[in-house]
Every structure is written in C-alpha cells, then in structure tokens.
C-alpha positions as YAML, in Angstrom:
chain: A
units: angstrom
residues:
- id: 1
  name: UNK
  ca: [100.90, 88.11, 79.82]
- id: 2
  name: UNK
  ca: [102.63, 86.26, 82.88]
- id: 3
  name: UNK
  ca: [101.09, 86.64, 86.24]
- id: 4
  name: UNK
  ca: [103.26, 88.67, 87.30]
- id: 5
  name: UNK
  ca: [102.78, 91.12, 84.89]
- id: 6
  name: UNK
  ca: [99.27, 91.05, 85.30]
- id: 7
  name: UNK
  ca: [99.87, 91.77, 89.06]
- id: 8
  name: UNK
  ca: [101.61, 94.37, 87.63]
- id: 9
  name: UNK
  ca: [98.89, 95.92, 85.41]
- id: 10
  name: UNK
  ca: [96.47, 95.51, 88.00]
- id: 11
  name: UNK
  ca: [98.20, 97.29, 90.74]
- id: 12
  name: UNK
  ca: [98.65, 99.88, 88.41]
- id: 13
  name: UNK
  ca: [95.18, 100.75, 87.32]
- id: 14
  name: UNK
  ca: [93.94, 100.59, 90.81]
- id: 15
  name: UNK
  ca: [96.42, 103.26, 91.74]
- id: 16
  name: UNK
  ca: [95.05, 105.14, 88.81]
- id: 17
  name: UNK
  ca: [91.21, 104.39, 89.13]
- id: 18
  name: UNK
  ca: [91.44, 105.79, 93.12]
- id: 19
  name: UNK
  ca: [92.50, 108.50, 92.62]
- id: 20
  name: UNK
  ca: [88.50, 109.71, 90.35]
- id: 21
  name: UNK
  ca: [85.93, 110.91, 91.98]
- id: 22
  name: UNK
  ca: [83.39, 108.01, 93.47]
- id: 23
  name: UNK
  ca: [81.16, 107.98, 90.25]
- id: 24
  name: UNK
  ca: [84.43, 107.75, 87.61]
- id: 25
  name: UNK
  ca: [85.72, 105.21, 90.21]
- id: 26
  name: UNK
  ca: [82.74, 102.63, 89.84]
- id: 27
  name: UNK
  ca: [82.28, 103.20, 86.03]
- id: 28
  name: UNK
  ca: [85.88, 102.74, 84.92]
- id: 29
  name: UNK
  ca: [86.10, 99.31, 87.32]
- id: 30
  name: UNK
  ca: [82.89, 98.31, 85.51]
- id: 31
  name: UNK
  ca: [84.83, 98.35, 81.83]
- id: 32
  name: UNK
  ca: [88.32, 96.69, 83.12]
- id: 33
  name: UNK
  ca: [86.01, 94.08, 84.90]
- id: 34
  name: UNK
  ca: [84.11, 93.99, 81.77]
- id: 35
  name: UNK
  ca: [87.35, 93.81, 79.20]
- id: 36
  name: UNK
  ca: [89.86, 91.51, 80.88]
- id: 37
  name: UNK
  ca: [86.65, 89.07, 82.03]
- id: 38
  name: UNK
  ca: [88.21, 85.10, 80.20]
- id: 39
  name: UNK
  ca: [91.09, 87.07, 79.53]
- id: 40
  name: UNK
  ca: [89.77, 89.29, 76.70]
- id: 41
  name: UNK
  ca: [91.74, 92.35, 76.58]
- id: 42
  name: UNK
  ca: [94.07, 94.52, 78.85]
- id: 43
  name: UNK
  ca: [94.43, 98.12, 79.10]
- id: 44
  name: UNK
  ca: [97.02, 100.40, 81.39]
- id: 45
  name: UNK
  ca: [95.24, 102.92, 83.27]
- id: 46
  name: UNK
  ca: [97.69, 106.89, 83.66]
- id: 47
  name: UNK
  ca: [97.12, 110.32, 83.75]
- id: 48
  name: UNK
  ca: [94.37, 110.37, 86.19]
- id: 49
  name: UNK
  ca: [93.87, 113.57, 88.48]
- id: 50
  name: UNK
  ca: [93.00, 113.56, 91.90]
- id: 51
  name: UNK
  ca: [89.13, 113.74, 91.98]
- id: 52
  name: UNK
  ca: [89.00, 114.18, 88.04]
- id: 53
  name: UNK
  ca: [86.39, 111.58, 85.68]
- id: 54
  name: UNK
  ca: [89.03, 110.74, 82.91]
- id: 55
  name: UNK
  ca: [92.12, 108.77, 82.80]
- id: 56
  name: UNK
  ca: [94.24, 108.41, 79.63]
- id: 57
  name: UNK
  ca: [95.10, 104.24, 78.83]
- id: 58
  name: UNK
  ca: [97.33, 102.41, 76.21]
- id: 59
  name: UNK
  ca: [95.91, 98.99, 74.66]
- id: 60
  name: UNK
  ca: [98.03, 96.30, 75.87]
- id: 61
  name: UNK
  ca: [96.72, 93.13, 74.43]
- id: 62
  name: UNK
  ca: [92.84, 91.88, 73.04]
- id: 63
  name: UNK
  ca: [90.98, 93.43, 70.90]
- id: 64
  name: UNK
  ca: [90.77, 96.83, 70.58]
- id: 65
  name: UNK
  ca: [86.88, 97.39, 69.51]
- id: 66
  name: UNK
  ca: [85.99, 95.07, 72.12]
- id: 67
  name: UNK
  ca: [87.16, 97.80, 74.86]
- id: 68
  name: UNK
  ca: [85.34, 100.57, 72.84]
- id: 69
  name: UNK
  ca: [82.20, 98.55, 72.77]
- id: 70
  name: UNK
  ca: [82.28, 97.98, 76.16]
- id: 71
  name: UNK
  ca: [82.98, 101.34, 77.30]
- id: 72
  name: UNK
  ca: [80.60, 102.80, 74.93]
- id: 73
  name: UNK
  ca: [77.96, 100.76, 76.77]
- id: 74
  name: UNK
  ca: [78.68, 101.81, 79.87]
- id: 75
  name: UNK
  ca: [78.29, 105.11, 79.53]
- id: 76
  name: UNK
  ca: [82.22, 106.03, 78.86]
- id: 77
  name: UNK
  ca: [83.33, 108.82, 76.54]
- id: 78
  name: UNK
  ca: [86.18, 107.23, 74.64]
- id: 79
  name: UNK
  ca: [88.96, 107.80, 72.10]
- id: 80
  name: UNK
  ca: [92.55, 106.22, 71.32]
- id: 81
  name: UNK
  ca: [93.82, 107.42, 74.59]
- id: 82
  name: UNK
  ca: [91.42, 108.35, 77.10]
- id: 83
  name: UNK
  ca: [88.36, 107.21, 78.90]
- id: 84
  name: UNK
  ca: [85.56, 110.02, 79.98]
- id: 85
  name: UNK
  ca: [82.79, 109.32, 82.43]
- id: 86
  name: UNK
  ca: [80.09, 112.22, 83.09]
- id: 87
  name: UNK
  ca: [81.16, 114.66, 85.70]
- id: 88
  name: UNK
  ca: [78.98, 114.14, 88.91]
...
C-alpha cells in the first residue's frame, strides 16, 4: 500500500471506530494497533452505528488468521465481516 493510501485507510477507520461507544472504541483500536503493527495486515473499518459495539470490515492485505487471532485475544467477537466487542 502507498502512503497515501494508508492515510487513506487510516482516516477511514478512525471515522468509523468514533463513532462506538467508549468501551468498543478502545478494544477495536487495540486489534488495528495490534494487526497493522511492522506492517502485518490491514483491514477497512464501515457500518458502524453511532454508540453501537460492532463495525463490519473487509481484509485488505496480510494475513487473514492473523487478524482473527488477534481479535480473538482481545476479547472481539469475529466473523468474515464484522467485529463484536461486549456491550457495556
């Protein structure tokens, strides 16, 4: 990915992530500080509601597991397209 698409992607998910509640907000910058750490893997962040603790994302480069792993440790409810945290 070029920088500027990483801009791009970041700008993005932050849009996304602020609009969880507190809790969903802190968890779901844990796992995209977690994933894209060296580079590692990059997700797109959509469909989050105002308040809510989920957020649909698409896999856009890295390795796939490695985001489920992460977000599995963490505490994240997770399928193909959407991350869960535990409503609080």
């Amino acid at each position: 990915m070029t920088l500027q698409e990483l801009d791009e992607l970041y700008e993005n998910n932050i849009k996304e992530i602020n609009k969880l509640n507190t809790y969903s907000k802190m968890i779901i910058k844990a796992l995209l500080q977690g994933i894209t750490t060296n580079g590692q893997a990059y997700i797109r962040l959509s469909g989050a509601i105002e308040g809510g603790n989920k957020v649909n994302y698409t896999h856009i480069e890295g390795e796939k597991t490695f985001i489920v792993t992460i977000a599995k440790a963490i505490g994240l409810t997770v399928n193909d397209t959407m991350l869960e945290t535990r409503y609080v």
